[in-house]
mmCIF file of the N, C-alpha and C atoms, coordinates in Angstrom:
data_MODEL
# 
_entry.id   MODEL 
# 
loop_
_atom_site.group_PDB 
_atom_site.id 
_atom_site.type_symbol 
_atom_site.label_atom_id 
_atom_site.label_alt_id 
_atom_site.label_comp_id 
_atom_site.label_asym_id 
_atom_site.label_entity_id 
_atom_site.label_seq_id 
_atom_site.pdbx_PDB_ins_code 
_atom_site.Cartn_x 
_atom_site.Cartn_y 
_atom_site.Cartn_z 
_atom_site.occupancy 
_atom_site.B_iso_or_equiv 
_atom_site.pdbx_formal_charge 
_atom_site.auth_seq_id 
_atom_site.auth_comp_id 
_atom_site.auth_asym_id 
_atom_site.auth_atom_id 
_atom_site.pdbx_PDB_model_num 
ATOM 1   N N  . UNK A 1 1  ? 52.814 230.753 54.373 1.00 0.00 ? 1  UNK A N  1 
ATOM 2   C CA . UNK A 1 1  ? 51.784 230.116 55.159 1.00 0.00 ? 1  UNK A CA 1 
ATOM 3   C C  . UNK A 1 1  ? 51.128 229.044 54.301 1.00 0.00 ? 1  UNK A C  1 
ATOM 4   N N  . UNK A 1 2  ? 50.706 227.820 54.644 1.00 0.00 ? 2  UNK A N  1 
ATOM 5   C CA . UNK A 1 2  ? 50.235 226.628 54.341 1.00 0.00 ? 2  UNK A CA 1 
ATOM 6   C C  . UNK A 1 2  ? 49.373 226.213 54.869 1.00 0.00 ? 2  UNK A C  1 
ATOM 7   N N  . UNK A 1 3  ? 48.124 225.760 54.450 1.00 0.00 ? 3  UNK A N  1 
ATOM 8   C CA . UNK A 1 3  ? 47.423 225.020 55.058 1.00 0.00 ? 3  UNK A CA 1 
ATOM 9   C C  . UNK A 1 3  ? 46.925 224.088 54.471 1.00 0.00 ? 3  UNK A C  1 
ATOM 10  N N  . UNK A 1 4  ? 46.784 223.177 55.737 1.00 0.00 ? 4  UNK A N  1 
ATOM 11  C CA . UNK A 1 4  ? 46.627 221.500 55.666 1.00 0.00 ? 4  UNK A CA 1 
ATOM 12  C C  . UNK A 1 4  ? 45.205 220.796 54.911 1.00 0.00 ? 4  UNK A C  1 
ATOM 13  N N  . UNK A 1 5  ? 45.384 220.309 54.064 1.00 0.00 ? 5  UNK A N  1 
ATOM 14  C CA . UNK A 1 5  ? 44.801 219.928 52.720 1.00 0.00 ? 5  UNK A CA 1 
ATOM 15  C C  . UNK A 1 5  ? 43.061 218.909 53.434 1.00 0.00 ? 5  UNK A C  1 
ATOM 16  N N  . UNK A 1 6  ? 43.726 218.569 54.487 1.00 0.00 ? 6  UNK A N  1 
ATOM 17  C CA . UNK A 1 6  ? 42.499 217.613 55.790 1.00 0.00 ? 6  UNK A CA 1 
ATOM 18  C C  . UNK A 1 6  ? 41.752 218.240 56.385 1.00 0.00 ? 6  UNK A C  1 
ATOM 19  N N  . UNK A 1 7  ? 42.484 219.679 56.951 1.00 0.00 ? 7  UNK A N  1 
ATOM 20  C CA . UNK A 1 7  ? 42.056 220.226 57.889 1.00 0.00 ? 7  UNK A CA 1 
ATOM 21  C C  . UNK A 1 7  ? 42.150 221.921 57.170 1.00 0.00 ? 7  UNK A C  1 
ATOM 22  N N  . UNK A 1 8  ? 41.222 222.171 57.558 1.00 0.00 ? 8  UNK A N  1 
ATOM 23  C CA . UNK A 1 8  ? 40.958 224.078 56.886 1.00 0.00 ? 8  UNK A CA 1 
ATOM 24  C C  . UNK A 1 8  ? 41.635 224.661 58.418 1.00 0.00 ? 8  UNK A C  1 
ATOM 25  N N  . UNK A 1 9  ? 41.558 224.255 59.305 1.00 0.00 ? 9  UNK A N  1 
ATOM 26  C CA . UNK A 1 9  ? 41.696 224.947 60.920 1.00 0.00 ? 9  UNK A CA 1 
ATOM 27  C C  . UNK A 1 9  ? 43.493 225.049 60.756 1.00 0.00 ? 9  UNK A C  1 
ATOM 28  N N  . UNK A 1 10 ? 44.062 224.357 60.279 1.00 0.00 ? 10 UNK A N  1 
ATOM 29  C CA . UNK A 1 10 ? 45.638 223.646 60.629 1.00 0.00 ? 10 UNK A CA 1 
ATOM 30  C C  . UNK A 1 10 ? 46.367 224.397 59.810 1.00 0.00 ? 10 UNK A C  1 
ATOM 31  N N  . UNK A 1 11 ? 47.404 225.163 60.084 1.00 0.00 ? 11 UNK A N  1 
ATOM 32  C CA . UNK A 1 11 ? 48.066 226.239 59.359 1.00 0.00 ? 11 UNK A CA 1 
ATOM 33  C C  . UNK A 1 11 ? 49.606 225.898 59.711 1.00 0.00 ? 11 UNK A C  1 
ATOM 34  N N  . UNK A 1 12 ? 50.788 225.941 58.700 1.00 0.00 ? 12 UNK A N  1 
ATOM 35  C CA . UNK A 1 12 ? 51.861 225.676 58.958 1.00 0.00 ? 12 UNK A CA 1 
ATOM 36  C C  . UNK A 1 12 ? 52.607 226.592 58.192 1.00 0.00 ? 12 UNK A C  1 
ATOM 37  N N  . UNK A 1 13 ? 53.551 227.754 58.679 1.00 0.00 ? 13 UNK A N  1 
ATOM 38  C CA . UNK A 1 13 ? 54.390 228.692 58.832 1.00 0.00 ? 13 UNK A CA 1 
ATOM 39  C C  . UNK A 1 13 ? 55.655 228.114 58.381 1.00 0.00 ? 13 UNK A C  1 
ATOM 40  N N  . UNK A 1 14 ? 55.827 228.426 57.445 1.00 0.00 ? 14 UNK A N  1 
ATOM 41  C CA . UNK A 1 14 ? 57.509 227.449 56.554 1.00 0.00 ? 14 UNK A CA 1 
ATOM 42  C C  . UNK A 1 14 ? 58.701 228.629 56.898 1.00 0.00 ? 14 UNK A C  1 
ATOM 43  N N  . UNK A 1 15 ? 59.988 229.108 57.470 1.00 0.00 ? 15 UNK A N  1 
ATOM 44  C CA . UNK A 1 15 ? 60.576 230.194 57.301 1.00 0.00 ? 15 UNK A CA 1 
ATOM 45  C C  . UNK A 1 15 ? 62.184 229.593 57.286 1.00 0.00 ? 15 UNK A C  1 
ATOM 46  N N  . UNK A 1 16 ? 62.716 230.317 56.201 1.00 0.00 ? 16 UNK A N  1 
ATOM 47  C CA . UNK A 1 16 ? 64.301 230.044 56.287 1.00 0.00 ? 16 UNK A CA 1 
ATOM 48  C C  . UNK A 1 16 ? 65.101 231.148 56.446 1.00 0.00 ? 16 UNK A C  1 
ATOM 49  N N  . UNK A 1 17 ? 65.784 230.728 57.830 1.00 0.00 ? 17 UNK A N  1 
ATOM 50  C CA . UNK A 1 17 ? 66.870 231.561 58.351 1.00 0.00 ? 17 UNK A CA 1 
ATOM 51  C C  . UNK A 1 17 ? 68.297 231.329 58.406 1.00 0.00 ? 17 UNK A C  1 
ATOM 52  N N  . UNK A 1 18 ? 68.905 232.322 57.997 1.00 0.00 ? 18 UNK A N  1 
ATOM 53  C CA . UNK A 1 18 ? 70.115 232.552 57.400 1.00 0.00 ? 18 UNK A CA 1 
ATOM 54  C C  . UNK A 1 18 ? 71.258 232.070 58.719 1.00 0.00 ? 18 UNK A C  1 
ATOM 55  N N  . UNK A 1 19 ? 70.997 232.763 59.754 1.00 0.00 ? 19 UNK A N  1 
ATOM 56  C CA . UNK A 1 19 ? 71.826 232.312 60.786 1.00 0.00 ? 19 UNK A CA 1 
ATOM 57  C C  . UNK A 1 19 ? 70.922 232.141 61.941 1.00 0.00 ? 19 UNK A C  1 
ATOM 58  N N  . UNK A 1 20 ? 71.269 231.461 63.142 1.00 0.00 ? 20 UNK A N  1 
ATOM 59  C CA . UNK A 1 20 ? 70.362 231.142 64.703 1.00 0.00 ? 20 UNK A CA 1 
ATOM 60  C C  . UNK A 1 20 ? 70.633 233.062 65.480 1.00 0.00 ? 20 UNK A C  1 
ATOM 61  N N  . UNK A 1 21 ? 71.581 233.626 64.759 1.00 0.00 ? 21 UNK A N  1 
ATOM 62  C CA . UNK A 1 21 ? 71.510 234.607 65.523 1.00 0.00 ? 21 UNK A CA 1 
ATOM 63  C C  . UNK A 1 21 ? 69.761 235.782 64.775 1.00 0.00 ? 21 UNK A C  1 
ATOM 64  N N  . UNK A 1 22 ? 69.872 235.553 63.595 1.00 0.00 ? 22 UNK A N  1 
ATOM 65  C CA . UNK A 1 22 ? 68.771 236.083 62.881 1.00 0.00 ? 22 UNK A CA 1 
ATOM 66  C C  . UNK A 1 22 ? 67.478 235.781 63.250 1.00 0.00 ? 22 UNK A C  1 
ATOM 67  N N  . UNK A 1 23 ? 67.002 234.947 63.819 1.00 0.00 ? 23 UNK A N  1 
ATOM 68  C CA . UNK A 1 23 ? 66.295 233.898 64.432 1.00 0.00 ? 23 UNK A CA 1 
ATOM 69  C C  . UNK A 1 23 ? 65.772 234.415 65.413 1.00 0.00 ? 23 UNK A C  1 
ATOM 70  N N  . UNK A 1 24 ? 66.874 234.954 66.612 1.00 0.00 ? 24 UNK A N  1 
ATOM 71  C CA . UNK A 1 24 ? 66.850 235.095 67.938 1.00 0.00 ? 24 UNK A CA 1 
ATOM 72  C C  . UNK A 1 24 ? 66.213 236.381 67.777 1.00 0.00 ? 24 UNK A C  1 
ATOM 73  N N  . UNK A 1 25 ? 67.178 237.373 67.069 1.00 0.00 ? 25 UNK A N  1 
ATOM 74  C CA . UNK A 1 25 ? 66.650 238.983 66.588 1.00 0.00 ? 25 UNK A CA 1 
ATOM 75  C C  . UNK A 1 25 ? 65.273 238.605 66.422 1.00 0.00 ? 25 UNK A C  1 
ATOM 76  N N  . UNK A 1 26 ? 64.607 238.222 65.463 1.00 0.00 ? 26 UNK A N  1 
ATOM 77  C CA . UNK A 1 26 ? 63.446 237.914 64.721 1.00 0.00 ? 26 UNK A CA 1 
ATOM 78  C C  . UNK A 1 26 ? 62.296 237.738 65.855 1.00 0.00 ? 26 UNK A C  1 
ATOM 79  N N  . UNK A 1 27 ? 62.870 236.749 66.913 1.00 0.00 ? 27 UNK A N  1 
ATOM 80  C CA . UNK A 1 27 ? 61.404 236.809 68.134 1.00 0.00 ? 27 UNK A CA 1 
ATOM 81  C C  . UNK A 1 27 ? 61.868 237.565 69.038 1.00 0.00 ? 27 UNK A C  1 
ATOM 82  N N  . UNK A 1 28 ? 62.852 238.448 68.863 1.00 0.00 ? 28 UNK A N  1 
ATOM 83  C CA . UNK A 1 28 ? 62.715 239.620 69.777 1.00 0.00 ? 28 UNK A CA 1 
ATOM 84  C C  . UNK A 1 28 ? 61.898 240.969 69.477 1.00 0.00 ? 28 UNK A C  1 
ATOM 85  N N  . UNK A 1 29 ? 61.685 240.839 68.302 1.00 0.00 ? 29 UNK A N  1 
ATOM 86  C CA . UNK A 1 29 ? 60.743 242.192 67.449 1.00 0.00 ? 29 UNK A CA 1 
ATOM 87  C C  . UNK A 1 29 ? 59.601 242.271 67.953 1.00 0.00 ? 29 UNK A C  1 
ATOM 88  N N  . UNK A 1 30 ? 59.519 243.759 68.856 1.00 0.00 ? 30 UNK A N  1 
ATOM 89  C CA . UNK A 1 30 ? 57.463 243.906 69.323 1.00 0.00 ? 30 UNK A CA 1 
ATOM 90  C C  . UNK A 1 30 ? 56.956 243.255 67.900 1.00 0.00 ? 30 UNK A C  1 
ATOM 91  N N  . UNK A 1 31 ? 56.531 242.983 67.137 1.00 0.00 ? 31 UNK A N  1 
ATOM 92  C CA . UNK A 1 31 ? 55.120 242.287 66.291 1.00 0.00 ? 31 UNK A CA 1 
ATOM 93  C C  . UNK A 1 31 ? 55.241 241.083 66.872 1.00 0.00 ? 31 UNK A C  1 
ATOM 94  N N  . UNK A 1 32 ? 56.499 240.487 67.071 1.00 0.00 ? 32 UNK A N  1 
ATOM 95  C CA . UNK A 1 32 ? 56.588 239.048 67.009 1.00 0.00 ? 32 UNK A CA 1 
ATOM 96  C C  . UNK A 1 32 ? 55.836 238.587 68.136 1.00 0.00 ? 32 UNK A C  1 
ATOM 97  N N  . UNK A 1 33 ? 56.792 239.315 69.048 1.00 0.00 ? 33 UNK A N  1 
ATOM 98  C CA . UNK A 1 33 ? 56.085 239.394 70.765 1.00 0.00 ? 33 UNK A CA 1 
ATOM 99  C C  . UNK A 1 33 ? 54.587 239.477 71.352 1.00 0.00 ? 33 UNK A C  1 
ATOM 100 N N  . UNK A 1 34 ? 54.345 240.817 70.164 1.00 0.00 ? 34 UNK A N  1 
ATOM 101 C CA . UNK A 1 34 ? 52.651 240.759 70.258 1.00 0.00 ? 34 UNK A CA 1 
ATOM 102 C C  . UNK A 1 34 ? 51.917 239.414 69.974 1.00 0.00 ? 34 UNK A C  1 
ATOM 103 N N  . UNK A 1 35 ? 52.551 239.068 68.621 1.00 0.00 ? 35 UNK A N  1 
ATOM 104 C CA . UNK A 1 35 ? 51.539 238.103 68.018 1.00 0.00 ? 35 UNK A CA 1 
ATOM 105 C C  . UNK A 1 35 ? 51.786 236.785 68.911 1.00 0.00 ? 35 UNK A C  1 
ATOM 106 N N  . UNK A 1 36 ? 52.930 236.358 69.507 1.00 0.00 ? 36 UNK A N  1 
ATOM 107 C CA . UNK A 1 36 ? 52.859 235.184 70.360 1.00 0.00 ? 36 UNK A CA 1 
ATOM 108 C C  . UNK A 1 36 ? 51.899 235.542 71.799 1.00 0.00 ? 36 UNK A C  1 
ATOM 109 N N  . UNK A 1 37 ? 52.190 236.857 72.205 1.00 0.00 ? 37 UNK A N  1 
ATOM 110 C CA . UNK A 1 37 ? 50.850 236.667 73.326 1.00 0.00 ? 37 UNK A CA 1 
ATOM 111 C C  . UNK A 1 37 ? 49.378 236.456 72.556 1.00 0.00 ? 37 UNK A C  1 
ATOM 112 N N  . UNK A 1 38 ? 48.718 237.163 71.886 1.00 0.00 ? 38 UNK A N  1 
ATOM 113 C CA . UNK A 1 38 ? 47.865 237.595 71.442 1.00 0.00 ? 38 UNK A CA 1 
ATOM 114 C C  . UNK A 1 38 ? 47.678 235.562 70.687 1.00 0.00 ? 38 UNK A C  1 
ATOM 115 N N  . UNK A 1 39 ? 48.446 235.185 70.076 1.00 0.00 ? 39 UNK A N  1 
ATOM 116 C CA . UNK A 1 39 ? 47.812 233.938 69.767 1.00 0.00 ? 39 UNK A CA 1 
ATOM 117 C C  . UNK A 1 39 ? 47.591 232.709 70.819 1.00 0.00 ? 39 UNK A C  1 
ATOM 118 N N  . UNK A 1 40 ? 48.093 233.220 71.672 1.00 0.00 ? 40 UNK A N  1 
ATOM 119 C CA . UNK A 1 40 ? 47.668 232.365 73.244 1.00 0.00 ? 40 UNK A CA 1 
ATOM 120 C C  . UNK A 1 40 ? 45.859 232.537 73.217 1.00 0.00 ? 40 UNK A C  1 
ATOM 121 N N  . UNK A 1 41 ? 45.375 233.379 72.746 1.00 0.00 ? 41 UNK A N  1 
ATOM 122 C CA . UNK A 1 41 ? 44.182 233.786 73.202 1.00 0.00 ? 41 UNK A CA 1 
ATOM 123 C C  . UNK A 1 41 ? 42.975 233.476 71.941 1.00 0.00 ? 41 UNK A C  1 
ATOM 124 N N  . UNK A 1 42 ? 43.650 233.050 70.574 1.00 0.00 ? 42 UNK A N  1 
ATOM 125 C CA . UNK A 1 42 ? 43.434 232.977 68.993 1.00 0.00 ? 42 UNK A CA 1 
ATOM 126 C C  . UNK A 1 42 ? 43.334 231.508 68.897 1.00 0.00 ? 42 UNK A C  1 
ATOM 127 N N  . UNK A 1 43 ? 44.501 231.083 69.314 1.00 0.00 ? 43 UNK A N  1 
ATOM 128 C CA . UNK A 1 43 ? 44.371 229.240 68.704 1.00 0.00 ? 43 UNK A CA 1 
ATOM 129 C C  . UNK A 1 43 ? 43.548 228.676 69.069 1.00 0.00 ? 43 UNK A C  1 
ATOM 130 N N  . UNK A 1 44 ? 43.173 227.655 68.599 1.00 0.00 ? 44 UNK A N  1 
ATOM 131 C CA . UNK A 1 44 ? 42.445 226.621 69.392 1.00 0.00 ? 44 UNK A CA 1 
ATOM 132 C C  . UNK A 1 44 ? 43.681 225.721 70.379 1.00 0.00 ? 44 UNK A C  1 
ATOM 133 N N  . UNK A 1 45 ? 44.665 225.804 69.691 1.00 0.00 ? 45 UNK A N  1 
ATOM 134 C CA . UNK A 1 45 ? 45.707 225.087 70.699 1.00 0.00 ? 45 UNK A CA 1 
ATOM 135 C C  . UNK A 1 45 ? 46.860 225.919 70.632 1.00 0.00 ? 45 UNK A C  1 
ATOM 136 N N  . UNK A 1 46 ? 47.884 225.280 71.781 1.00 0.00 ? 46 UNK A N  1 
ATOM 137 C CA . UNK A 1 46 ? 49.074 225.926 71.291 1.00 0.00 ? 46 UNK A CA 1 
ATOM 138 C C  . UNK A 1 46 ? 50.007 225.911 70.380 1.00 0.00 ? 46 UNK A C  1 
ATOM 139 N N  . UNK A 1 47 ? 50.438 227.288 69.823 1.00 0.00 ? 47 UNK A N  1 
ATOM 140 C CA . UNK A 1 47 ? 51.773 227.053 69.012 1.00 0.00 ? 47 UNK A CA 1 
ATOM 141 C C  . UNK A 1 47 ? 53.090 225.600 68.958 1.00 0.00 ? 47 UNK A C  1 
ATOM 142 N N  . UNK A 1 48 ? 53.178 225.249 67.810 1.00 0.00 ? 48 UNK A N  1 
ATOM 143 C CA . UNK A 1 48 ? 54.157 224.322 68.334 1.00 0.00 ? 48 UNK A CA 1 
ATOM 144 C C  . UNK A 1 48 ? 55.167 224.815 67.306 1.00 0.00 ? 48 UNK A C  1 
ATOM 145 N N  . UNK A 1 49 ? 56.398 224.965 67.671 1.00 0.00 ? 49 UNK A N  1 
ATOM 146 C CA . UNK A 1 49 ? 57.412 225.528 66.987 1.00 0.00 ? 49 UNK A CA 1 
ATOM 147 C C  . UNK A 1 49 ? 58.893 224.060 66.802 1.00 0.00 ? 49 UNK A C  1 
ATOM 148 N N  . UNK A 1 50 ? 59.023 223.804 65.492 1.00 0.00 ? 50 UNK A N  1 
ATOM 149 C CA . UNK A 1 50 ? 59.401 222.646 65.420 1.00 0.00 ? 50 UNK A CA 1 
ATOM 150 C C  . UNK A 1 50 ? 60.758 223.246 64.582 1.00 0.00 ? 50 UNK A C  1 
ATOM 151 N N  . UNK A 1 51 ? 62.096 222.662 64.315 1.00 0.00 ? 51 UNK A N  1 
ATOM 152 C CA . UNK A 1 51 ? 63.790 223.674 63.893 1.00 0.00 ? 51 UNK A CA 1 
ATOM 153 C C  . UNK A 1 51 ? 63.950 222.546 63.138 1.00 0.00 ? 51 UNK A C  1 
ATOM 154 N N  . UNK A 1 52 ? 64.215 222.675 61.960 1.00 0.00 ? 52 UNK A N  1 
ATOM 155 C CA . UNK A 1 52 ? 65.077 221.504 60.738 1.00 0.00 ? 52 UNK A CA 1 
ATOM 156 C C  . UNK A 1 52 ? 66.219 222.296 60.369 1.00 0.00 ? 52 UNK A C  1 
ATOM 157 N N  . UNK A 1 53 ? 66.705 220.897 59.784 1.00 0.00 ? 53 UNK A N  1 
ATOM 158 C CA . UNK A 1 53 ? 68.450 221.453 59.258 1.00 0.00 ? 53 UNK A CA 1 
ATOM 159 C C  . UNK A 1 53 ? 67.748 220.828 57.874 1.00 0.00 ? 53 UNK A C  1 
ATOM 160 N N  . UNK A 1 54 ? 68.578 222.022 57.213 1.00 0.00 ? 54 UNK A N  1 
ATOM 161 C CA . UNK A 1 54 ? 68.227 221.823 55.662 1.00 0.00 ? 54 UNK A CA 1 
ATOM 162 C C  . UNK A 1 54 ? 69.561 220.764 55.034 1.00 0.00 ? 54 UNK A C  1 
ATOM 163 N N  . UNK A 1 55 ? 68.996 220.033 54.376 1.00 0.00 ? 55 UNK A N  1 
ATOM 164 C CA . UNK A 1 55 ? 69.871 218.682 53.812 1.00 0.00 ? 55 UNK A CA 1 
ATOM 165 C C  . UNK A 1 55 ? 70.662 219.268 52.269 1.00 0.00 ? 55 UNK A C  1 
ATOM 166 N N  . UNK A 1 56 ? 71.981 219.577 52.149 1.00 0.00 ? 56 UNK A N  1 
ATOM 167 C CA . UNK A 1 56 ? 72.200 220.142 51.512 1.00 0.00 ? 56 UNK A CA 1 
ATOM 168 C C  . UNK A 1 56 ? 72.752 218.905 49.848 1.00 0.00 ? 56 UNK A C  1 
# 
């Protein structure tokens, strides 16, 4: 977890996954599930979930 050096509010979640199938598993897990409803109700805005390819 990171947060933005401008902003104390602005938090950015860095994660590297091994395969897209690991990924899929990963937001299928009740915590995960919980915590995406439950931060509907937490943020000030919504989640934005952004996918890079790592440059090898």
């Amino acid at each position: 977890m990171h947060r933005a050096p401008n902003d104390a509010a602005l938090f950015l979640f860095h994660e590297n996954w091994v395969s897209e199938e690991n990924l899929k598993r990963h937001f299928e897990t009740p915590h995960i599930n919980c915590w995406i409803q439950e931060a509907k109700a937490l943020l000030g805005e919504p989640m934005e979930l952004t996918r890079w390819h790592k440059v090898d």
